[in-house]
C-alpha positions, 0 to 999 in steps of 0.5 A: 072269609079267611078263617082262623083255628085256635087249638088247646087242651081242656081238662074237660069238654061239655056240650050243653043242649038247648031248645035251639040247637036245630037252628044250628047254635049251640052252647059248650062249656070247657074247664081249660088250665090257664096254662092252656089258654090261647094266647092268641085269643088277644087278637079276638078281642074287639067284640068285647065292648072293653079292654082290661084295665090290669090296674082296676079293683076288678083286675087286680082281685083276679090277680091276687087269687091267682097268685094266692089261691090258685085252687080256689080260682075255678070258684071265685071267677066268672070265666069267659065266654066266646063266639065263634063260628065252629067247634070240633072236639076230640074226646080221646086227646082232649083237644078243642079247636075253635074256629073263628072268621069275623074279628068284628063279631066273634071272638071273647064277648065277655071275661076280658079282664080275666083273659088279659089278667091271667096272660100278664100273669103267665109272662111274669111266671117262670112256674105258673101254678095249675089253675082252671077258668070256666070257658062257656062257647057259643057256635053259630050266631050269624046275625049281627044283631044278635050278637050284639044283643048278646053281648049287651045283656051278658055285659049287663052287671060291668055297666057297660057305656053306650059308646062299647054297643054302638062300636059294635053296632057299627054307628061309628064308621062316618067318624072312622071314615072322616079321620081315616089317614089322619096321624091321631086315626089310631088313638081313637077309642070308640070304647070305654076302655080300649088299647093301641097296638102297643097295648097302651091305652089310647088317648082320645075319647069317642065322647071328646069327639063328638062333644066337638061335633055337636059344637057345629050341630046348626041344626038344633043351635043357631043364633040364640041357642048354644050348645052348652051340653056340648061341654056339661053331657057328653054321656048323652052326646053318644046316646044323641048320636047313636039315636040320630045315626042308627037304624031309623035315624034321620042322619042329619048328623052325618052332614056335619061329619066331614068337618071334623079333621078341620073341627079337630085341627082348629081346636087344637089351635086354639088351644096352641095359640091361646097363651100367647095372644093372652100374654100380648095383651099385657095380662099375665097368663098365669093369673088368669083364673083356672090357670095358676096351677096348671101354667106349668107343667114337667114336660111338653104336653103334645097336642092330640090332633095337630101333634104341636107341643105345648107347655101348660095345661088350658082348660076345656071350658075356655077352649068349648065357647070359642070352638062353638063360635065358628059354627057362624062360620059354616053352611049346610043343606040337607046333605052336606056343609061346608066352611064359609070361611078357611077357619084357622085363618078366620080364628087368628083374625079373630082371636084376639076378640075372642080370647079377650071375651072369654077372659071377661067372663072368666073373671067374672065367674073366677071359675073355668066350670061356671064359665063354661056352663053360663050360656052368655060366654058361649053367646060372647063368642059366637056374635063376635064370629056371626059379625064377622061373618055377616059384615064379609058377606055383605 
C-alpha cells in the first residue's frame, strides 16, 4: 500500500510511555503553531465519524478564540488527535514526519472541527496570529476494530450517531455497492455531517435511505403489518440495519438491497408525478392539506435521484404509504428479490387510486404527520397495490 509523509515543525515533540509500547503502539503528543498544520491533513479525514460544520456553536466558539485570544487558544481547546501508521522526529529541527497508509482507518480521529476551523481561518488571514493546538499521535494500530473502538469512545462527549461507527465499521458497502454509477452516488453521507469534494455538504441522508428500504422489508411486514417506523424512527432504522448486517447478523437485509436504484428512483416519481394526477381530478392541489404553504417555491426544486426538476415541495408523509405499497409488488427467497412487476409503469397504472387514497386520509386527519403515522393509510395503499397484483397473477 502506497504510503504518504506529512511533514512540519513542532514547537515541542513528547513521546509519552505506556504499558503497551512493546506491542509496537505508541502515543506522542506535539504543541504545533496553527500556522505549521498540514493542510494536506483535509485528505486524511474520513476516520473522523463527521465533518466540521464551520457554522456550528462549536465552530464558531473555536473561531472566535482564534481571532480574539489567540494566546489563550492552547488552553481553551481540546486539539486534535491522529493515527498513523509511523512517526519519525528530528530533535535538532524540530521536525515531524508523519507517515500514513490507509485513509480508510488512519488519518484525524477526533478534533476535526478544530482542524477545518483553523484552515478556513488561515485562508481568510493575511497575517495569521501565533497560535498553538495540542496534537496527541497514536502509532501502530493495525486491527481494524481497534481503531474503531477508539474512535467510539474519544468521540463519546460530541454524541456521535450510529450512522458515523458503521461507516467506519464498513456495514455500508451493499448500499455503496448498489447505488455505484448512479448520478446521486457521491451525494450520499453515510455520516452525521459529511462533505462532497467541493466541500459542500452532501444532501441525501444515510438514514433517508434506509428509511426507503425498510418500506420493502417483506420479511418483518407483509399483508397486516405496515412499516409505519419507516417514516416516524429513522434513528433506529441505522441501529436495525447495523444489527442485522454486521458480524453475526443474519443478513437478511442484504436481499433487498439490490432494489434500492428502482427504490430510489420510484420514489422520486412519485413525488414528480404527484401534483399533476391530483390537479386532473379536478381538486386543487394547493388546498390539499400540508400543501398550502409549500405549493410554491422561488425556484425549481431538483429531485435527488432521478434529477427531474419540480416546483413545489411534497411532504414525505404522503410520499412513505404509496412507496410502502409496492412491497406487494416484489418476491424474495432467502437470497435474493426481484420486481414482479416493472414498478414505474405499475405506479402510473395505478396512481391514480393511490393518490386519491392518500388524499381521503389527509383530509381526514387535516395533517401530513398524523397521515403518515396512522397505520390505515399505509393498509389503503398497500391493498389497492396487493389487488392489483393477485388479479395479474391470477
Amino acid at each position: 500500500m502506497k504510503t504518504n509523509l506529512l511533514r512540519f515543525t513542532v514547537e515541542s515533540f513528547r513521546r509519552i510511555e505506556n504499558p503497551y509500547d512493546t506491542a509496537g503502539t505508541r502515543n506522542y503528543l506535539m504543541v504545533v503553531n496553527v500556522k505549521n498544520l498540514p493542510g494536506e491533513l483535509w485528505d486524511w479525514r474520513k476516520i473522523n465519524v463527521r465533518d466540521a460544520k464551520l457554522s456550528s456553536n462549536v465552530s464558531k466558539g473555536i473561531r472566535e478564540t482564534l481571532e480574539n485570544d489567540p494566546d489563550s487558544f492552547f488552553f481553551k481547546n481540546r486539539g486534535m488527535t491522529l493515527i498513523v501508521s509511523k512517526v519519525q522526529y528530528d530533535q535538532k529541527s524540530k521536525n515531524v514526519a508523519l507517515e500514513l497508509a490507509d485513509k480508510e482507518y488512519e488519518g484525524l480521529l477526533d478534533g476535526g472541527h478544530t482542524f477545518s476551523v483553523i484552515q478556513k481561518y488561515l485562508e481568510e488571514k493575511d497575517e495569521p496570529a501565533d497560535a498553538f493546538v495540542r496534537v496527541e499521535v497514536l502509532e501502530g494500530f493495525t486491527d481494524k476494530d481497534d481503531i474503531v473502538s477508539i474512535v467510539e469512545a474519544r468521540n463519546k462527549s460530541t454524541q456521535v450517531q450510529e450512522q458515523g461507527i458503521q461507516e467506519l465499521l464498513g456495514t455500508f458497502q451493499p448500499i455503496k455497492a448498489a447505488v455505484k454509477g448512479q448520478p446521486y452516488e457521491g451525494q450520499i453521507a453515510y455520516k452525521e455531517y459529511e462533505l462532497d469534494e467541493a466541500g459542500d455538504k452532501k444532501t441525501i441522508d444515510i438514514k433517508d435511505i434506509l428509511s426507503y428500504l425498510l418500506c420493502f422489508y417483506t420479511d418483518e411486514f407483509g399483508n397486516s403489518d405496515h412499516p409505519t417506523r419507516a417514516y416516524t424512527q429513522k434513528t433506529g432504522i441505522v441501529r436495525q440495519y447495523a444489527k442485522d448486517m454486521g458480524e453475526g447478523g443474519n443478513k437478511k437485509f442484504e436481499k433487498f438491497v439490490s432494489l434500492l436504484p428502482d427504490i430510489l428512483k420510484l420514489r422520486d416519481t412519485i413525488n414528480e408525478e404527484f401534483r399533476d394526477m391530483y390537479s386532473n381530478s379536478n381538486r386543487k392541489f394547493g388546498s390539499l392539506p400540508g400543501i398550502k404553504d409549500q405549493a410554491k417555491v422561488r425556484k425549481p426544486i431538483l429531485l435527488d435521484f432521478t434529477g427531474k426538476e419540480v416546483n413545489y415541495r411534497l411532504p414525505s408523509a404522503y410520499i412513505y404509504p404509496m412507496l410502502a405499497a409496492f412491497r406487494a409488488a416484489i418476491k424474495c427467497n432467502n437470497r435474493k428479490c426481484e420486481w414482479k412487476s416493472e414498478p414505474i409503469k405499475l405506479f402510473r397504472d395505478l396512481k391514480d387510486g393511490l393518490i386519491s387514497r392518500l388524499a381521503d386520509q389527509a383530509w381526514h386527519h387535516k395533517n401530513p404527520d398524523k397521515t403518515a403515522k396512522d397505520a390505515t393509510t399505509w393498509r389503503g395503499c398497500y391493498d389497492l397495490v396487493r389487488m392489483e397484483m393477485l388479479e395479474r397473477e391470477l
